[in-house]
N, C-alpha and C positions, 0 to 999 in steps of 0.2 A: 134700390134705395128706399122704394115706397115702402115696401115691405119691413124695413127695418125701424119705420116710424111707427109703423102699425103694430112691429113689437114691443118700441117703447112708449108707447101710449099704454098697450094692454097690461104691461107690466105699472104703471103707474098706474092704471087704475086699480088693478088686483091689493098692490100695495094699500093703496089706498082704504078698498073696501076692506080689508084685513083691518087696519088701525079703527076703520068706522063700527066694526063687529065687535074688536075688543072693547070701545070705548063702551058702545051698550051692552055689552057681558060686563061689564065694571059698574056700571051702573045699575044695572040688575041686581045684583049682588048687594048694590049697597042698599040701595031701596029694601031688597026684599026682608034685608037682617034690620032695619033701622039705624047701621053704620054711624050716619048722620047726628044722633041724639044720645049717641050712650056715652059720651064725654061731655064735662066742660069744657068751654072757651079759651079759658088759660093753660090748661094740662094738654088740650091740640095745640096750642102755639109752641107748649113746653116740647113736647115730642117732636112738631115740625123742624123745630127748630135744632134738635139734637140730631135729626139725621138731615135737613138739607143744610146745615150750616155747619156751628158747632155749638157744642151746650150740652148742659147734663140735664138730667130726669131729677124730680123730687119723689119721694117715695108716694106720696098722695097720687103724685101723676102717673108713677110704674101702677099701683095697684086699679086707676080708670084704664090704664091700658091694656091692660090682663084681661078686667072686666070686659072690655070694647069685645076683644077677641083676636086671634090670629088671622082669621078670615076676612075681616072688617081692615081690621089694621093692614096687612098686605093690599088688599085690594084698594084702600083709601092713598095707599105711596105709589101704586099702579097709574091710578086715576091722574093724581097729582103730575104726575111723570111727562102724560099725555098734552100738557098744558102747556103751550107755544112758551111760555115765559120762563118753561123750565127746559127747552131745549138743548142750549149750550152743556147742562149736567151731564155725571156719566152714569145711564142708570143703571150697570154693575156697580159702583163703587155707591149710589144712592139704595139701592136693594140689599146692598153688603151691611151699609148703614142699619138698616130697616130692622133687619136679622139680627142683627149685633144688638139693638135698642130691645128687641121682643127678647133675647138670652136673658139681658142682664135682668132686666124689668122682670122675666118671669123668675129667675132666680131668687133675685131678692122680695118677692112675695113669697116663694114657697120654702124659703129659708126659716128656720123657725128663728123667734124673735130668742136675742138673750135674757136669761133672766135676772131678775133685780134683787 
């Protein structure tokens, strides 16, 4: 019986340090690209808001998100994810989101504009 504590301890701790490693590879990440700064305030809320809720992109807001990057942008719904208050979410169907949002967004930038 002792033995079976000492493997679930070990396994929570592993778990554990797993989620602590990612959170600072996430952070690393964002720190080191400037993540943090290469949007506005209203075009993060507009995107937050299109994959943890519901809601659509303005093209202002698809084109700061292009700019952001894919690396930034994934890592920044990674991070979020990690955040006790987003627990209950399913973060397949939040990462589904995530991808779905960078498609359309990168599409309709790279789509040429019609002419007038």
């Amino acid at each position: 019986m002792a033995s079976f504590n000492v493997y679930s301890v070990l396994v929570v701790l592993f778990v554990t340090c797993e989620a602590v490693m990612a959170t600072k590879e996430n952070d690393r990440i964002i720190n080191e690209n400037n993540c943090e700064t290469k949007m506005g305030l209203p075009c993060v809320l507009e995107v937050f808001t299109s994959i943890f809720e519901t809601g659509s992109i303005s093209n202002k807001c698809c084109g700061e998100l292009v700019v952001l990057g894919k690396v930034c942008h994934s890592t920044l719904v990674k991070r979020t994810l990690e955040n006790p208050l987003f627990k209950d979410l399913s973060p397949a169907t939040i990462i589904a989101k995530s991808i779905q949002t960078w498609n359309n967004c990168l599409a309709l930038i790279d789509s040429p504009s019609p002419s007038t």
